[in-house]
PQR file of N, CA, C, O and H, with PARSE charges and radii, in Angstrom:
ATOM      1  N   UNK A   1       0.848  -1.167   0.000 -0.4000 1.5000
ATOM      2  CA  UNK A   1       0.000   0.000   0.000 -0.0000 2.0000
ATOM      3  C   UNK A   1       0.891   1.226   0.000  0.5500 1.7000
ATOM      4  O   UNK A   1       1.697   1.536   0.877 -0.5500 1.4000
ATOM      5  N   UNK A   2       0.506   2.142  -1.584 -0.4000 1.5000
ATOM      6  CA  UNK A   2       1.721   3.245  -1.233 -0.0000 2.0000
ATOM      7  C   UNK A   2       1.133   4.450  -0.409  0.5500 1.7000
ATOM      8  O   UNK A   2       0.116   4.795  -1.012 -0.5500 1.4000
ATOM      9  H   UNK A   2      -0.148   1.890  -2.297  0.4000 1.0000
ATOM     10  N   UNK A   3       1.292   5.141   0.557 -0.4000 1.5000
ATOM     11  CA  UNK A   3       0.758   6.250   1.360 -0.0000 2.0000
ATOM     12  C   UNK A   3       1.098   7.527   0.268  0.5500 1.7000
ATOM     13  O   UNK A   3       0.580   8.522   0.774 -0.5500 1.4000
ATOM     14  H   UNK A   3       2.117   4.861   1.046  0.4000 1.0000
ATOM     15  N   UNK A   4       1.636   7.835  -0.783 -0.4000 1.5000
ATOM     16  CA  UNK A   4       2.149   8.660  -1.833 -0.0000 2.0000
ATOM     17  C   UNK A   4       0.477   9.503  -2.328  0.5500 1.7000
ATOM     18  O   UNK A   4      -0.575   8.866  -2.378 -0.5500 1.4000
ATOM     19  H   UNK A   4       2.057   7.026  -1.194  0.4000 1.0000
ATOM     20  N   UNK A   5       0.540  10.378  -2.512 -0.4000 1.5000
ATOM     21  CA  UNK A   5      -0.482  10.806  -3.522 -0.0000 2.0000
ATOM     22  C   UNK A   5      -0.262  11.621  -4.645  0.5500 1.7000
ATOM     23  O   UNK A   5       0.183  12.767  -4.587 -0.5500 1.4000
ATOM     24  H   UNK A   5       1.395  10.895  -2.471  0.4000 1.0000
ATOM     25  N   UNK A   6      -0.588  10.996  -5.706 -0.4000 1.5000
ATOM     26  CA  UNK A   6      -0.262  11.426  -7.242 -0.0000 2.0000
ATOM     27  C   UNK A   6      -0.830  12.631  -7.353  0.5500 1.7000
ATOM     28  O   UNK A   6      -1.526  13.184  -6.502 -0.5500 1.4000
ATOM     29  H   UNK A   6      -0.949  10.064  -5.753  0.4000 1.0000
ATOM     30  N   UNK A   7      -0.475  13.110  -8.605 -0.4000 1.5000
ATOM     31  CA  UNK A   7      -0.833  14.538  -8.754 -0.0000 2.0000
ATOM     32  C   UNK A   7      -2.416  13.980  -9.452  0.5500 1.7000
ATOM     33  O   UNK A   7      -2.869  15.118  -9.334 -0.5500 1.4000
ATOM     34  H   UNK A   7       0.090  12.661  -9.297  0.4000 1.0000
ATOM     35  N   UNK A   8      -3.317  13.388  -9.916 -0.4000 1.5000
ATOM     36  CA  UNK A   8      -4.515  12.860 -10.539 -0.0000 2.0000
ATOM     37  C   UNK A   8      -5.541  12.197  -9.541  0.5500 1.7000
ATOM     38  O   UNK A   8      -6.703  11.926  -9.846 -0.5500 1.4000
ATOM     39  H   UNK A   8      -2.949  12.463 -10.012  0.4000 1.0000
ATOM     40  N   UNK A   9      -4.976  11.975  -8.337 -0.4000 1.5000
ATOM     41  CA  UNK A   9      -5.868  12.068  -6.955 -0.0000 2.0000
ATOM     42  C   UNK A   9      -6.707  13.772  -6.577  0.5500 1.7000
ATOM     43  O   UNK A   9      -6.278  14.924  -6.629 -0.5500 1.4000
ATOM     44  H   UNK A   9      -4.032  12.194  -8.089  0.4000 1.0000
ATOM     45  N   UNK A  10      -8.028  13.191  -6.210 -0.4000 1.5000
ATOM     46  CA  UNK A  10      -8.677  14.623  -5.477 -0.0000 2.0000
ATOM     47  C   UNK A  10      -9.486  14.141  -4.838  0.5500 1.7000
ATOM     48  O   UNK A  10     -10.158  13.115  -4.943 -0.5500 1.4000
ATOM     49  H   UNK A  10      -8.377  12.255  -6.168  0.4000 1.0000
ATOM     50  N   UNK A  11      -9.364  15.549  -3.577 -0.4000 1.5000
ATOM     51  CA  UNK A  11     -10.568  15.079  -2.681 -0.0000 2.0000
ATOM     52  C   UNK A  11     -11.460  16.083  -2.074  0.5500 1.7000
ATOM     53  O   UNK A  11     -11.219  16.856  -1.147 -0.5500 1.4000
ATOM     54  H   UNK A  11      -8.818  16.382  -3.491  0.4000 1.0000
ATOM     55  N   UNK A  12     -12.446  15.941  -2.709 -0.4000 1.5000
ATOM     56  CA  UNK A  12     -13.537  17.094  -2.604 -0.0000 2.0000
ATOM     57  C   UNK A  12     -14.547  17.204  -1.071  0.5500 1.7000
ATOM     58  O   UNK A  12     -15.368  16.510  -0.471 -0.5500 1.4000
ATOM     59  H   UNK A  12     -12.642  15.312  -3.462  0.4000 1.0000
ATOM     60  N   UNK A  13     -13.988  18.315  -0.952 -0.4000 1.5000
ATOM     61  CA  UNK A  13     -14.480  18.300   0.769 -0.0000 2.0000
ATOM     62  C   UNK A  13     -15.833  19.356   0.668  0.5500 1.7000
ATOM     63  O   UNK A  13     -15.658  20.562   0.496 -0.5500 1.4000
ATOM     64  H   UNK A  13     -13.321  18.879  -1.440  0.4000 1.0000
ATOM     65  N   UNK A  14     -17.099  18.798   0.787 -0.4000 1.5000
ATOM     66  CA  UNK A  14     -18.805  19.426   0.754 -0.0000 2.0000
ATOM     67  C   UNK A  14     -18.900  19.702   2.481  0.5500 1.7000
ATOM     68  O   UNK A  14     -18.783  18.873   3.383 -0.5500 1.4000
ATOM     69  H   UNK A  14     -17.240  17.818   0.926  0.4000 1.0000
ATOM     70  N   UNK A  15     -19.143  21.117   2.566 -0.4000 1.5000
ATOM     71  CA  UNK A  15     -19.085  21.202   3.774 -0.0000 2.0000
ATOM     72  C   UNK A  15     -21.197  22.130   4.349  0.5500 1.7000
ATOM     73  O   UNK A  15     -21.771  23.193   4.115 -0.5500 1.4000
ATOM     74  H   UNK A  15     -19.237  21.791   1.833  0.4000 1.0000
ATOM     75  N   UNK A  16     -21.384  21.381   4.800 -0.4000 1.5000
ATOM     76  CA  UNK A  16     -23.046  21.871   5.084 -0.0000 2.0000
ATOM     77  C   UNK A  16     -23.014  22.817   6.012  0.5500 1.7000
ATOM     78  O   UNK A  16     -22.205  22.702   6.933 -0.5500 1.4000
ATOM     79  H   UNK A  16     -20.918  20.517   4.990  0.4000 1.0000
ATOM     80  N   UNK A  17     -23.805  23.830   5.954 -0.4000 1.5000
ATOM     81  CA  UNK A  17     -24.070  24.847   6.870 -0.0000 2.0000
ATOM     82  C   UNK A  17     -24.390  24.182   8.216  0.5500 1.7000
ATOM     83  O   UNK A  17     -24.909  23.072   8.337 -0.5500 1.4000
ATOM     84  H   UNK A  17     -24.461  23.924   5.206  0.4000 1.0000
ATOM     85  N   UNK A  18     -24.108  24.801   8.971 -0.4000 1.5000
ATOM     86  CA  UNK A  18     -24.854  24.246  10.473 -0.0000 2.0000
ATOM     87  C   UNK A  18     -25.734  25.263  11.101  0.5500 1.7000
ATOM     88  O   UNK A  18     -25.543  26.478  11.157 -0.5500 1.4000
ATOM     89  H   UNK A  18     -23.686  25.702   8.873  0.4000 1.0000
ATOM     90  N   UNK A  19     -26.864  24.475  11.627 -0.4000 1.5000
ATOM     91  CA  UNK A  19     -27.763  25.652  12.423 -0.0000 2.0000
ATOM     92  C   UNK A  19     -27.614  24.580  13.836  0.5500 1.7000
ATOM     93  O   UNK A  19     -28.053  23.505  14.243 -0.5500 1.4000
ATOM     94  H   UNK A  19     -27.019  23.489  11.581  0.4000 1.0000
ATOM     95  N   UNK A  20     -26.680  25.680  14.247 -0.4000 1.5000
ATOM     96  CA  UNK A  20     -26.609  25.709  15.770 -0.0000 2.0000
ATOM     97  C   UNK A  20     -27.329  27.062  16.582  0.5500 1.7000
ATOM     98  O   UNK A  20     -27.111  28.271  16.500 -0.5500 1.4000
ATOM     99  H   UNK A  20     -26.323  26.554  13.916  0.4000 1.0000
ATOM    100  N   UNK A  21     -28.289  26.247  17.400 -0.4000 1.5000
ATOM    101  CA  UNK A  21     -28.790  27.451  18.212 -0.0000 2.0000
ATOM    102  C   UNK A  21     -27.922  28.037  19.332  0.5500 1.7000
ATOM    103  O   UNK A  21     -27.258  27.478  20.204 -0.5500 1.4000
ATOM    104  H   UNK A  21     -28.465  25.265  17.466  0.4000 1.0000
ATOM    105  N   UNK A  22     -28.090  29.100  19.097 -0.4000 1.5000
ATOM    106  CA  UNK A  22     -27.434  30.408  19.960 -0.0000 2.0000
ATOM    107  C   UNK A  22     -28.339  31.408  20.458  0.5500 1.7000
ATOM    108  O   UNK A  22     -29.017  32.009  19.624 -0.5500 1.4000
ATOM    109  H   UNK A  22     -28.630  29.554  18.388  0.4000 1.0000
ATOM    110  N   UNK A  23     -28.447  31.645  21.497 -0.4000 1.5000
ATOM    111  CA  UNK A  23     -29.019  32.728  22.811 -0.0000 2.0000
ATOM    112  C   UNK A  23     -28.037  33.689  23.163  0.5500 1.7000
ATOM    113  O   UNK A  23     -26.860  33.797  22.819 -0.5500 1.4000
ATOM    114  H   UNK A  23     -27.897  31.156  22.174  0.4000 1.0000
ATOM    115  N   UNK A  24     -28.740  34.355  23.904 -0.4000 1.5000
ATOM    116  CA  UNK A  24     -27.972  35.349  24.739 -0.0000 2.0000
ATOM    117  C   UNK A  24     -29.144  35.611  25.921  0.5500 1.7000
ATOM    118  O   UNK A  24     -30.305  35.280  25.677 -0.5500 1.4000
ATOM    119  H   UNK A  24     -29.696  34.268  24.183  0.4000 1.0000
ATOM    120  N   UNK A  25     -28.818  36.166  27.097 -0.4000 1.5000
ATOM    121  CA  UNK A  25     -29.619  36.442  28.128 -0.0000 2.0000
ATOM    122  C   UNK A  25     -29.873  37.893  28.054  0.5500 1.7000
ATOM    123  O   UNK A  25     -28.952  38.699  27.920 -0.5500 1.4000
ATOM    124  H   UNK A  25     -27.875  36.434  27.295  0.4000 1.0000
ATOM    125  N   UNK A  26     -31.417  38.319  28.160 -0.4000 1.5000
ATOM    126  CA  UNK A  26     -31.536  39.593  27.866 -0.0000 2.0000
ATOM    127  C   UNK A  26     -31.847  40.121  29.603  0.5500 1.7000
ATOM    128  O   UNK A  26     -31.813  39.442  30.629 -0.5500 1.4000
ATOM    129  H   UNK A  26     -32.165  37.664  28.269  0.4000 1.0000
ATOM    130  N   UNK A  27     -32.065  41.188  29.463 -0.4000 1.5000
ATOM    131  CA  UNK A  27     -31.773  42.201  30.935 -0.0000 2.0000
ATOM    132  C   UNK A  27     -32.883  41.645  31.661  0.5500 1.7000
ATOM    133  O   UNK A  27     -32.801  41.793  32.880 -0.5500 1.4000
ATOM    134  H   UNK A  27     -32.092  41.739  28.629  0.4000 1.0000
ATOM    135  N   UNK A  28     -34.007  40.980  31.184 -0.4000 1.5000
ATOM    136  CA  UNK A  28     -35.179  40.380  32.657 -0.0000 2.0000
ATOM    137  C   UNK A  28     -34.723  38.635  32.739  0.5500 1.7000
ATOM    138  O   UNK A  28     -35.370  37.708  33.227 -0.5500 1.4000
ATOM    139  H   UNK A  28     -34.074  40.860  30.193  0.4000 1.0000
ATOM    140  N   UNK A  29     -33.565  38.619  32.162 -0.4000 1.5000
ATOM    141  CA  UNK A  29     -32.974  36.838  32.686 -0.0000 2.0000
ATOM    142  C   UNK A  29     -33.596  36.279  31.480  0.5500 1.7000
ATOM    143  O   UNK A  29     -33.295  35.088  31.391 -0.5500 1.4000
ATOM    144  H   UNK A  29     -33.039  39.371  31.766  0.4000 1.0000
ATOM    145  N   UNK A  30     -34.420  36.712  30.422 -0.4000 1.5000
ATOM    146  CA  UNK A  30     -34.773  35.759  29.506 -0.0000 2.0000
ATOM    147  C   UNK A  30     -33.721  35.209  28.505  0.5500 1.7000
ATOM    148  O   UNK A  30     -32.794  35.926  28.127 -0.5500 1.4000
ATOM    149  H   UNK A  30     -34.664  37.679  30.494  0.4000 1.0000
ATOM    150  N   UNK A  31     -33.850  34.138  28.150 -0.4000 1.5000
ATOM    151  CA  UNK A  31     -32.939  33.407  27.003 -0.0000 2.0000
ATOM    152  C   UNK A  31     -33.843  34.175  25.448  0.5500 1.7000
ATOM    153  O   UNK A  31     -35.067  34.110  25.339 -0.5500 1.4000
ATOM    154  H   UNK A  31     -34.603  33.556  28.457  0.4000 1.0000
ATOM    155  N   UNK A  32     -33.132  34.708  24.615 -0.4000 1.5000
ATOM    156  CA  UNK A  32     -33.775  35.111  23.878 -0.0000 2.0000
ATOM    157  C   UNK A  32     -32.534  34.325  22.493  0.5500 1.7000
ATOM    158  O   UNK A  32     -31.342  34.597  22.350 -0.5500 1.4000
ATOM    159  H   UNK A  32     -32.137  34.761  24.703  0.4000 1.0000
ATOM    160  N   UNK A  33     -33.181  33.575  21.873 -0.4000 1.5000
ATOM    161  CA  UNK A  33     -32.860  32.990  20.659 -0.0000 2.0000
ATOM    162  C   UNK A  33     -32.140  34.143  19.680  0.5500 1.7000
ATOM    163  O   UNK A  33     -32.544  35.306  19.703 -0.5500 1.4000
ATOM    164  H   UNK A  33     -34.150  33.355  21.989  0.4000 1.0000
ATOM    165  N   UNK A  34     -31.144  33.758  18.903 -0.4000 1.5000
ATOM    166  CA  UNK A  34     -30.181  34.610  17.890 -0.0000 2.0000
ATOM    167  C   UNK A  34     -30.577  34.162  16.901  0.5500 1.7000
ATOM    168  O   UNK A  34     -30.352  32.954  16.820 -0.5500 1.4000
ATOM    169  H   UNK A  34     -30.816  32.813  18.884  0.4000 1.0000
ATOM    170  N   UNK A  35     -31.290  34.756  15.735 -0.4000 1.5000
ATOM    171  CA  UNK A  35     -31.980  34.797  14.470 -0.0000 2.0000
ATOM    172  C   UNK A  35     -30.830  35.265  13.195  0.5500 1.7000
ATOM    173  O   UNK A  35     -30.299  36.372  13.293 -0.5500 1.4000
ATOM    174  H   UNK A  35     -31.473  35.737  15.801  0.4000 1.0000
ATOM    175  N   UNK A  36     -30.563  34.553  12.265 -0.4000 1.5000
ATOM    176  CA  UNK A  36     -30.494  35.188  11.317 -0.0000 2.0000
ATOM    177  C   UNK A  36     -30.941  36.579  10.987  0.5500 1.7000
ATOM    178  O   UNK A  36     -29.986  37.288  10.671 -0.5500 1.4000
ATOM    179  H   UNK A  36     -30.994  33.654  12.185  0.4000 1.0000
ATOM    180  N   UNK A  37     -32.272  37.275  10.961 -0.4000 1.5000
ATOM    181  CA  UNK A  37     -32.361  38.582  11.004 -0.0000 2.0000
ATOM    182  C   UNK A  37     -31.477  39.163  11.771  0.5500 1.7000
ATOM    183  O   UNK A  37     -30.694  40.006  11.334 -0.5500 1.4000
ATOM    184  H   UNK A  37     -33.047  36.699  11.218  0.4000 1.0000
ATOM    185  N   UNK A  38     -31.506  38.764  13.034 -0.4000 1.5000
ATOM    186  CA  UNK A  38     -30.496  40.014  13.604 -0.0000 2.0000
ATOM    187  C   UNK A  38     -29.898  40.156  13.193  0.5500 1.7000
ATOM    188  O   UNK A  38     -29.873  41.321  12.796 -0.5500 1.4000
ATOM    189  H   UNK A  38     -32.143  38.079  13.390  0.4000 1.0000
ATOM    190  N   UNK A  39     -28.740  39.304  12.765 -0.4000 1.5000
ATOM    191  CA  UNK A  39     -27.496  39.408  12.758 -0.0000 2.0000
ATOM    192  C   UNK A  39     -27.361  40.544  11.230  0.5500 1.7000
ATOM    193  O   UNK A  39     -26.614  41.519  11.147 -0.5500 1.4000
ATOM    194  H   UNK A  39     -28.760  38.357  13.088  0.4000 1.0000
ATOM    195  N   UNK A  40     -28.295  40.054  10.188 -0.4000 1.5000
ATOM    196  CA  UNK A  40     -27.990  40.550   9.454 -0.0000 2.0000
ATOM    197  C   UNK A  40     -29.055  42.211   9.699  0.5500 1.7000
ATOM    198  O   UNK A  40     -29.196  42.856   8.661 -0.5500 1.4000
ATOM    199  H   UNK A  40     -28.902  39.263  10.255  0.4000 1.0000
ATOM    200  N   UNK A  41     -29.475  42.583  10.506 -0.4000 1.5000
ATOM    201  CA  UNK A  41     -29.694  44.047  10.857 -0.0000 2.0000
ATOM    202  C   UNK A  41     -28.673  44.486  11.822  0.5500 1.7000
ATOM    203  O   UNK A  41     -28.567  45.712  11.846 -0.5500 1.4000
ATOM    204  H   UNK A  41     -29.361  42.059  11.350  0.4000 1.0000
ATOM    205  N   UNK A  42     -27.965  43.916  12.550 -0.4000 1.5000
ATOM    206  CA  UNK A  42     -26.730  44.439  12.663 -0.0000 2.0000
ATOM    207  C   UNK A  42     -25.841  44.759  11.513  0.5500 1.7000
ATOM    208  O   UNK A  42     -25.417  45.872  11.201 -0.5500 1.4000
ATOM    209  H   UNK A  42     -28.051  42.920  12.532  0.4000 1.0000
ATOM    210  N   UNK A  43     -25.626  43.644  10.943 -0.4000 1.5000
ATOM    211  CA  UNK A  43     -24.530  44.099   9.734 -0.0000 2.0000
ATOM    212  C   UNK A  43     -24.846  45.414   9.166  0.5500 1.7000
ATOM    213  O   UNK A  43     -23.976  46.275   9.030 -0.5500 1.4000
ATOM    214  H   UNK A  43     -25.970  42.740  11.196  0.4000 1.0000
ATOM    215  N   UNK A  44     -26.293  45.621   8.771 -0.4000 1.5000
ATOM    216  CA  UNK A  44     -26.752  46.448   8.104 -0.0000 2.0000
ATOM    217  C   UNK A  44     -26.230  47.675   8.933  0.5500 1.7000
ATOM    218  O   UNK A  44     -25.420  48.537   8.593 -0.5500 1.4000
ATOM    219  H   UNK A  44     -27.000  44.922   8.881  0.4000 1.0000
ATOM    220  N   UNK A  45     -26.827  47.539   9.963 -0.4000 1.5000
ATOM    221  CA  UNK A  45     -26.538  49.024  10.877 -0.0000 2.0000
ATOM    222  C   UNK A  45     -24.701  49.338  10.791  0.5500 1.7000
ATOM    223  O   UNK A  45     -24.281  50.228  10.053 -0.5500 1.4000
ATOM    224  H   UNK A  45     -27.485  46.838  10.239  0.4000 1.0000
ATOM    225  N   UNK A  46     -23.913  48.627  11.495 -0.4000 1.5000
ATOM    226  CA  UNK A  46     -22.766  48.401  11.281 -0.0000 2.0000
ATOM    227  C   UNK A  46     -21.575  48.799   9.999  0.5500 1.7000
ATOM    228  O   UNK A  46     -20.445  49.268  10.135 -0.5500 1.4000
ATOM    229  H   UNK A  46     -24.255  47.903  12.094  0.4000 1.0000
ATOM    230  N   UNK A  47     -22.374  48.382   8.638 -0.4000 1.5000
ATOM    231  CA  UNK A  47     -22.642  49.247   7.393 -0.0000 2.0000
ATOM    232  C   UNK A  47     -22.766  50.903   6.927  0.5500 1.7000
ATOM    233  O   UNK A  47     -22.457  51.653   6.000 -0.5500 1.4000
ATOM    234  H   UNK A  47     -23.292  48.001   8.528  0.4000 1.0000
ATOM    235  N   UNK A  48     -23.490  50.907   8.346 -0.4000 1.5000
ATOM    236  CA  UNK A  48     -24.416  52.531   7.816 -0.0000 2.0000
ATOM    237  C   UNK A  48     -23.518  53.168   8.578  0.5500 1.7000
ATOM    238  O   UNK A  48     -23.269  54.216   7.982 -0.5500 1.4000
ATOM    239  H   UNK A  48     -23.741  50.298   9.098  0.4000 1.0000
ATOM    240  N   UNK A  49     -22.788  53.103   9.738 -0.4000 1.5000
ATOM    241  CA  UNK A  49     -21.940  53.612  10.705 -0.0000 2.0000
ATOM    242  C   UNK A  49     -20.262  53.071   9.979  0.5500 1.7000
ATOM    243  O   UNK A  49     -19.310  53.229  10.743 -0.5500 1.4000
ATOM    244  H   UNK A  49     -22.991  52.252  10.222  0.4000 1.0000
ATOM    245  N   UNK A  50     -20.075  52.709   9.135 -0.4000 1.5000
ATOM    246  CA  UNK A  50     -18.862  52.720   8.615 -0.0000 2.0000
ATOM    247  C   UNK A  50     -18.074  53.609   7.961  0.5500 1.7000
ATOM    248  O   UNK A  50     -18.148  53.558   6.733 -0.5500 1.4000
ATOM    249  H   UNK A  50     -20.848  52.580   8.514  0.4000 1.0000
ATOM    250  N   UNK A  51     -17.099  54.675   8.594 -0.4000 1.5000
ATOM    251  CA  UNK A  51     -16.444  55.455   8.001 -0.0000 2.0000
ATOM    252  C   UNK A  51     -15.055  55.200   7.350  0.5500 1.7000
ATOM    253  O   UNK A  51     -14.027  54.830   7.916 -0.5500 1.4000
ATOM    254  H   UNK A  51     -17.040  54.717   9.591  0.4000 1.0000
ATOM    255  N   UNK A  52     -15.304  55.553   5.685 -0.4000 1.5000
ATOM    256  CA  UNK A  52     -14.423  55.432   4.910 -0.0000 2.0000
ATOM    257  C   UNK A  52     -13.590  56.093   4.716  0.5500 1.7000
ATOM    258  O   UNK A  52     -13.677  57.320   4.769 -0.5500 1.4000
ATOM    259  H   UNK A  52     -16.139  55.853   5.225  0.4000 1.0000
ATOM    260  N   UNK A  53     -12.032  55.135   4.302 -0.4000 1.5000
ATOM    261  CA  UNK A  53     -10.893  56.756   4.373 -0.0000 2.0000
ATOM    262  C   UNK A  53     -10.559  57.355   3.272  0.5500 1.7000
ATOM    263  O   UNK A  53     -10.250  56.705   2.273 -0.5500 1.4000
ATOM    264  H   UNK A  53     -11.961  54.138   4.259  0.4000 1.0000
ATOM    265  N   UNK A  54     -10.573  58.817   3.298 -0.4000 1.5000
ATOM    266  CA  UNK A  54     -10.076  59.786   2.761 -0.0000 2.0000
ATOM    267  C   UNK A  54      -9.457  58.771   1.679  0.5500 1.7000
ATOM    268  O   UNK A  54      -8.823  57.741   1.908 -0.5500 1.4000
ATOM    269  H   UNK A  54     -10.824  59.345   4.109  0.4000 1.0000
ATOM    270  N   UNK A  55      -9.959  59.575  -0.093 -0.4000 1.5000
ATOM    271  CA  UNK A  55      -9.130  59.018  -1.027 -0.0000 2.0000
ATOM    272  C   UNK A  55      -8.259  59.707  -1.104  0.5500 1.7000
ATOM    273  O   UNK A  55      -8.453  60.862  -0.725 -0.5500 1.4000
ATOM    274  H   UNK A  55     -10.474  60.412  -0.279  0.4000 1.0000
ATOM    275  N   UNK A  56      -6.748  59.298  -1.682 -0.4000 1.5000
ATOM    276  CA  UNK A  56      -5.453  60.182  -1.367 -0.0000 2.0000
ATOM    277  C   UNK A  56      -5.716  60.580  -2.966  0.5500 1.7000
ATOM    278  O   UNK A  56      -6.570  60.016  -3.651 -0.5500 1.4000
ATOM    279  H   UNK A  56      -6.590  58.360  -1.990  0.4000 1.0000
ATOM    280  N   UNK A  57      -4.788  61.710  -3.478 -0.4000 1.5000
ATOM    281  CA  UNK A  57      -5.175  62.213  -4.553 -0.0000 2.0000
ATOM    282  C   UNK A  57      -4.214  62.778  -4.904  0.5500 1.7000
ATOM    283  O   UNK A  57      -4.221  63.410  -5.960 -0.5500 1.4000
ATOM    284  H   UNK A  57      -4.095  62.168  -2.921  0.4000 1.0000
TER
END
């Protein structure tokens, strides 16, 4: 058995999303579930508050 790998070997690695649930504890002790929306209305906000630098000229 040779342990060698030829250059005409491949190995295609399919990798699946995972939905792992994630919380956070909000200020009255509740577990409040982490949504896709949020995250991406953070980004959004995060986005809107992004200052760009000065083009040099």
């Amino acid at each position: 058995m040779s342990l060698q790998n030829s250059s005409t070997d491949k190995v295609e690695v399919i990798r699946q999303p995972q939905q792992l649930p994630c919380s956070y504890i909000d200020a009255h002790g509740r577990e409040v579930q982490i949504t896709e929306e949020m995250i991406q209305g953070a980004c959004a906000e995060l986005e809107q508050k992004l200052v760009k630098p000065a083009q040099q000229g």
